[in-house]
C-alpha positions in Angstrom: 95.0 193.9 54.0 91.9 191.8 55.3 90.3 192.0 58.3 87.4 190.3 58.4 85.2 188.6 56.3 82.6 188.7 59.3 81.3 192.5 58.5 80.1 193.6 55.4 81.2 197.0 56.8 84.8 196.0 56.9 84.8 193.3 54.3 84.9 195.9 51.4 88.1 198.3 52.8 90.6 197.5 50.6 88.9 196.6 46.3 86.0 197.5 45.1 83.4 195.4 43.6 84.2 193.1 40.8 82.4 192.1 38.6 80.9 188.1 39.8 82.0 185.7 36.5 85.3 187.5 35.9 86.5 187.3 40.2 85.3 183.8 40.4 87.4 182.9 36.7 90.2 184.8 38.9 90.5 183.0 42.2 90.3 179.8 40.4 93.0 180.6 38.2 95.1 181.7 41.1 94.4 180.3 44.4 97.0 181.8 46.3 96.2 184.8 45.1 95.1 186.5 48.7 93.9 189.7 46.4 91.6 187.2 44.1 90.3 185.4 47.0 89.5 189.0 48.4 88.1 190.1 44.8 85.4 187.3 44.6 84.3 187.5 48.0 83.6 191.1 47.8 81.8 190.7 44.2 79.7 187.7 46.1 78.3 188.5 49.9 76.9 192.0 48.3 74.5 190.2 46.5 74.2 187.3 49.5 73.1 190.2 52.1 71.1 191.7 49.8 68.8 188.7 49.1 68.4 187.6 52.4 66.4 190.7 53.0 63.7 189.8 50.3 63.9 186.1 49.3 66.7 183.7 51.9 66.0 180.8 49.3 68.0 182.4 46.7 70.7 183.9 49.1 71.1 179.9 50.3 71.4 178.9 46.3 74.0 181.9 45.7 75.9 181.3 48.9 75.8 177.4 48.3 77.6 178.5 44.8 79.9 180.6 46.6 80.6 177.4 48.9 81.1 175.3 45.6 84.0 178.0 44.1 86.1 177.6 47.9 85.7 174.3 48.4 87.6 173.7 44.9 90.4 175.8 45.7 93.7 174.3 46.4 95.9 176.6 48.1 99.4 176.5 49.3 100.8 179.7 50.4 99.6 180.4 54.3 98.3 183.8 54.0 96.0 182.3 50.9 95.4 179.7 53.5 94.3 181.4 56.4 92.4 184.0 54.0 90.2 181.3 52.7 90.0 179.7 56.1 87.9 183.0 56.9 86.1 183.0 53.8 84.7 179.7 54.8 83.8 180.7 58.2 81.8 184.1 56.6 80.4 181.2 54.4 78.9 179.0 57.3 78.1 182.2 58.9 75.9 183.7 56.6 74.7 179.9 56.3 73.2 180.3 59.5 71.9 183.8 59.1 70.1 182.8 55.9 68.6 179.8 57.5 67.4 182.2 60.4 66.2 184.6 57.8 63.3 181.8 56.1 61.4 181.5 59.8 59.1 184.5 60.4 59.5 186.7 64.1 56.3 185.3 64.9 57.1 181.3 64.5 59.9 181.4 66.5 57.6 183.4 69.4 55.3 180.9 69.2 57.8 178.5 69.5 59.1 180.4 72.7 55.6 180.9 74.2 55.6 176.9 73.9 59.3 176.1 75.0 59.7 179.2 77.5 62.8 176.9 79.2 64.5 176.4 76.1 67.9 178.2 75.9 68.4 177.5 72.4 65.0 178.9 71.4 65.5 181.5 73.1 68.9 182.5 71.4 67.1 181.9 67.7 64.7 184.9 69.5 67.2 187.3 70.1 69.7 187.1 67.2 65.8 187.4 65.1 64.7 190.0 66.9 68.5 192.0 66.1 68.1 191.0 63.0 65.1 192.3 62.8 65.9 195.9 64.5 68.8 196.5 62.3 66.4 196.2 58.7 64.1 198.7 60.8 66.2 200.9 61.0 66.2 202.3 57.7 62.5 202.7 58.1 60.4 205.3 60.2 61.7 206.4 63.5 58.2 205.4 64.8 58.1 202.2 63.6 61.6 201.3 65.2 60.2 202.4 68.6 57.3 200.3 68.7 59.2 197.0 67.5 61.8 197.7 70.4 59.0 198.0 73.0 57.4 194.5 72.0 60.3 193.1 72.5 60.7 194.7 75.8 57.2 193.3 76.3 58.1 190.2 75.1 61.2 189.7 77.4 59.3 190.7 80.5 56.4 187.8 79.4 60.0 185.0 79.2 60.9 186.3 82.4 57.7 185.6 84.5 57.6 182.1 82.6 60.5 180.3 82.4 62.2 178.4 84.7 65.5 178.2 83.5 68.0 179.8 85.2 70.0 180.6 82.6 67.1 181.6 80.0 66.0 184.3 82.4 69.3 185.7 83.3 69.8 185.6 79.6 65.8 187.6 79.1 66.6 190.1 81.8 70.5 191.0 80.4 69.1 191.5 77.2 67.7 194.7 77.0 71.5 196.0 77.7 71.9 195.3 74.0 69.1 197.1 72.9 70.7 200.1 73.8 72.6 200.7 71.0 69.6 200.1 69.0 68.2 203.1 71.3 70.7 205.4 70.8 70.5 205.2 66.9 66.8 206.4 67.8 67.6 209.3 68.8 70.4 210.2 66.0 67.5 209.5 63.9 65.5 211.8 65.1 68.0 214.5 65.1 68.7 213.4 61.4 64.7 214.0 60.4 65.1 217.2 62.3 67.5 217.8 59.6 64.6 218.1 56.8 63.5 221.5 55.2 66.8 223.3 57.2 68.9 225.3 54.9 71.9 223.7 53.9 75.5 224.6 55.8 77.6 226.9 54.1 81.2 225.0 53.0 83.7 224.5 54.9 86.7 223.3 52.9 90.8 223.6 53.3 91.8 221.7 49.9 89.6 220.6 46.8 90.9 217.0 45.4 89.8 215.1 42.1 88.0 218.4 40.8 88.0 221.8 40.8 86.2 224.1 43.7 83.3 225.2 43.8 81.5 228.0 46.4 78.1 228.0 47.6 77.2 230.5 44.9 78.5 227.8 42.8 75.9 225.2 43.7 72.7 227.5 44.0 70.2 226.2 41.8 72.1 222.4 42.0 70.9 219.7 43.5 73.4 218.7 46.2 75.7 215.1 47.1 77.3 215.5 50.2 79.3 212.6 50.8 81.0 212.5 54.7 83.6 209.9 54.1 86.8 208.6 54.3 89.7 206.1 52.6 90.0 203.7 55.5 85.7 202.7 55.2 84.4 199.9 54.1 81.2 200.7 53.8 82.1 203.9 52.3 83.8 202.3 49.6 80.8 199.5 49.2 78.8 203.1 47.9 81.3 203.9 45.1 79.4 201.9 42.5 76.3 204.2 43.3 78.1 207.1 43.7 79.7 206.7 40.0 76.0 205.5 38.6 74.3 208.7 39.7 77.4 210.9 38.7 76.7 209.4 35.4 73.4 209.6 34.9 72.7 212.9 36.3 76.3 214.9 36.7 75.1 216.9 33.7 71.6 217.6 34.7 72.2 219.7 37.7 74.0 217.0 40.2 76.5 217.9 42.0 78.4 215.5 44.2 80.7 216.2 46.8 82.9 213.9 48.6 83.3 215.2 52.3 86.3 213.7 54.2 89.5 214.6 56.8 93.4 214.3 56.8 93.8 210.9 58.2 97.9 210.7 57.8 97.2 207.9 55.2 99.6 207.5 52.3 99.9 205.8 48.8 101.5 202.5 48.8 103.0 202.2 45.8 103.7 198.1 46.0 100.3 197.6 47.2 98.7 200.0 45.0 96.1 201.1 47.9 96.4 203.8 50.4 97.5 202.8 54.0 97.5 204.0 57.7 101.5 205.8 57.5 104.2 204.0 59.1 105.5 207.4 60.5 102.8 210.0 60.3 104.9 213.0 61.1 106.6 212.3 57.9 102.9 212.8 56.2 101.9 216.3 54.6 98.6 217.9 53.8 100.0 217.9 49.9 101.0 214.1 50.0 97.3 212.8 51.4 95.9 215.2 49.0 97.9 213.5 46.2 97.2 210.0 47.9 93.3 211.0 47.7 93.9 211.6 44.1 95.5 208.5 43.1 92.8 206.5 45.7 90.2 208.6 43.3 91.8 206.8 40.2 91.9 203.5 41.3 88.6 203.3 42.3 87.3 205.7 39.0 85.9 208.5 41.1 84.9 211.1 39.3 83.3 213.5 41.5 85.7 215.9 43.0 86.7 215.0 47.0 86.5 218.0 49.6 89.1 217.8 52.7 87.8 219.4 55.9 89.7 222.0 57.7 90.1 221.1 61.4 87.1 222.2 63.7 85.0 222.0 60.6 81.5 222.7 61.7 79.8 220.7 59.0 79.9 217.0 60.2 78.1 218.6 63.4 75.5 220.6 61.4 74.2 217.3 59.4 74.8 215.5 62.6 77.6 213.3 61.5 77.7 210.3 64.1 79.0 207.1 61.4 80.0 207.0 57.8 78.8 206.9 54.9 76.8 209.9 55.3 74.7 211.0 52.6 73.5 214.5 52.8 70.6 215.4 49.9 70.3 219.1 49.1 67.5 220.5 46.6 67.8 223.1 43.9 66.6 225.7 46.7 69.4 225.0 49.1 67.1 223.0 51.6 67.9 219.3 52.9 65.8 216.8 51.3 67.0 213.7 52.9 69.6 212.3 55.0 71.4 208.7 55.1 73.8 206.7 57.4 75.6 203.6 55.9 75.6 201.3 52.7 73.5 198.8 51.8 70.5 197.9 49.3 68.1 199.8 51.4 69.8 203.3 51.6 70.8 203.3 47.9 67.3 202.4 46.8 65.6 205.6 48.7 69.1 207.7 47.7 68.4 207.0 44.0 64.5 207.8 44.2 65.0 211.0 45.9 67.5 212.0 43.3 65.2 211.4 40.7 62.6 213.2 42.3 65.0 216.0 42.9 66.8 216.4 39.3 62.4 216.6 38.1 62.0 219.5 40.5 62.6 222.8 38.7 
C-alpha cells in the first residue's frame, strides 16, 4: 500500500490529499489506522516541500507540528507500527533538508574554499548544489546549463586544493551524478522545441469518464493533455489542480484530457483502490476501462480519461520521457507550453498560462 515516505513522487500513490485539521483529528483517533497515518502524511509534506522552497523557517515550524502529531501516537498493530516508523524517518529527513535549505549556496562555498579537507563540508556542498539543480529545473534551459558548469568549475577548484583523499575521490566522482541532471537538459530542450508546433492529431482506442470527442471537436478549445497513469504518484499529487481548473474554466472553452495506457491494473474491491493484477491474463481492455472509471470516482475526476492504443504516436510527438506530462494547446491548435511532474512550481506556471489562454480569443 505504502512505499515510501522518502519521495514525494511515491508518497501520494495510493489517497489523495486530505484535507490537514480533519487527517490529523483522524490518525489520532485511530492510530493503527495504517490508511489515517497514510491520510495525514500526504495532507502534510505537500505543504512541508512546498515551503522549503520559499521560507525553510516555516517548513521547520510545520514539520515540527507534524513531529508533535507522531510522537503522540500510540500504536499497536505492526503494520501501523512499521508505517509510522517511516513516517518518522521522512520526518527527520526532511528535518535535515529544511535545515540545509536556511544556508545560502554561497555560505557553504565559502565555507569549502576555507575547509577544502573537510569531508563533511564537502557533502553539505553537494546535496546543496542537487538541491539546488533540481528547483532549476523548472526554470530556463539556459539558466540550468550555467549553474551545472560552476559547479563543474567548482569541483575542479576542490580538486587542485584539498588534500584529503577521500574529499577528492569524492570531487572527481561527482560529476557522474550530474548526468542525470544533463540528460533532463536535453529533454528540455526538445520539450521548448515543442512550442508554436501544431498539436498531434488523437490517437485513442477507448474514451473513459466522458464522452469522445475528435479533433474537430476541440478546434477553437483550449487544450489539457494529461499523459498519465493510475499507479503515479506524482500524477495523482496533480488531481487537486486538475479538478480546480476543470472547475473554474471547463465551461469557458477548457477542455481536459487525461492521456494514459492499459496497465493490467484492476479494482480492488476490499481496498477500494486499483492494484497491479494478481493474474494479468485474466485482465480485459473492458475491466481496466471500468477500473479507470471507478479510480475516476474515488478520486472525483471529472474530466473524461483517454486510453492509448498500442504504438500510439502521441507520447513520442510531445516527447513523453516521465509523468505527469502536461501538454497546453491554444484555441488555434498550437502548443503553448509543456510540463513534466508535480509540484508548486509547475502548477503555478500551468495555471497562469491557462489564464492567459482562456483570455485569448
Amino acid at each position: 500500500m505504502f512505499r515510501s515516505l522518502l519521495s514525494f513522487a511515491i508518497l501520494c500513490c495510493m489517497f489523495a490529499p486530505a484535507m490537514a485539521d480533519e487527517a490529523a483529528d483522524k490518525v489520532k483517533a485511530n492510530p493503527d489506522s495504517v490508511e489515517a497515518i497514510n491520510a495525514y502524511m500526504v495532507s502534510q509534506l505537500p505543504k512541508v516541500i512546498e515551503a522549503m522552497q520559499s521560507d525553510p523557517v516555516a517548513a521547520d515550524k510545520l514539520l515540527s507540528e507534524v513531529k508533535g502529531v507522531l510522537d503522540s501516537l500510540k500504536t499497536e498493530k505492526e503494520d501501523a507500527k512499521n508505517l509510522l516508523q517511516r513516517a518518522k524517518s521522512a520526518v527527520a529527513f526532511y528535518g535535515t533538508q529544511i535545515e540545509l535549505a536556511k544556508v545560502s549556496l554561497a555560505d557553504i562555498e565559502k565555507e569549502l574554499e576555507a575547509k577544502p579537507d573537510d569531508a563533511k563540508v564537502f557533502n553539505r556542498y553537494t546535496q546543496k548544489v542537487m538541491s539546488e539543480l533540481q528547483k532549476a529545473m523548472s526554470g530556463k534551459t539556459e539558466d540550468l546549463e550555467a549553474k551545472l558548469k560552476a559547479v563543474r568549475d567548482r569541483l575542479a577548484k576542490v580538486v587542485a586544493a584539498t588534500k584529503d583523499d577521500g574529499v577528492k575521490a569524492a570531487a572527481e566522482a561527482f560529476p557522474r551524478r550530474l548526468a542525470g541532471i544533463e540528460r533532463q537538459i536535453e529533454s528540455a530542450r526538445r520539450l521548448e522545441a515543442l512550442v508554436g508546433k501544431a498539436a498531434a492529431p488523437l490517437e485513442v482506442e477507448a474514451w473513459v469518464n466522458g464522452s469522445p470527442v475528435s479533433d474537430s471537436d476541440l478546434k477553437g478549445k483550449v487544450v489539457l493533455l494529461d499523459f498519465w497513469a493510475v499507479w503515479c504518484g506524482p500524477c495523482i499529487a496533480t488531481f487537486p489542480h486538475l479538478i480546480e481548473w476543470n472547475k473554474e474554466y471547463g465551461d469557458k472553452g477548457l477542455v481536459i484530457v487525461g492521456l494514459t495506457n492499459y496497465y493490467k491494473y484492476e479494482w480492488d474491491e476490499a481496498a477500494n483502490r486499483a492494484s497491479r493484477a494478481k493474474d494479468v491474463e485474466k485482465v480485459t481492455k473492458e475491466s481496466e476501462q471500468d477500473m479507470l472509471k471507478k479510480f475516476a470516482a474515488l478520486h472525483k475526476l471529472t474530466h473524461r480519461f483517454a486510453v492509448q492504443p498500442d504504438g500510439s504516436k502521441l507520447s513520442e510527438y510531445y516527447a513523453v520521457s516521465g509523468i505527469p506530462h502536461v501538454v497546453l494547446i491554444d484555441r488555434s491548435s498550437k502548443v503553448r507550453m509543456v510540463k513534466v511532474g508535480s509540484g508548486p512550481a509547475n502548477a503555478k506556471a500551468i495555471s497562469e498560462m491557462l489564464e492567459k489562454l482562456i483570455a485569448e480569443k
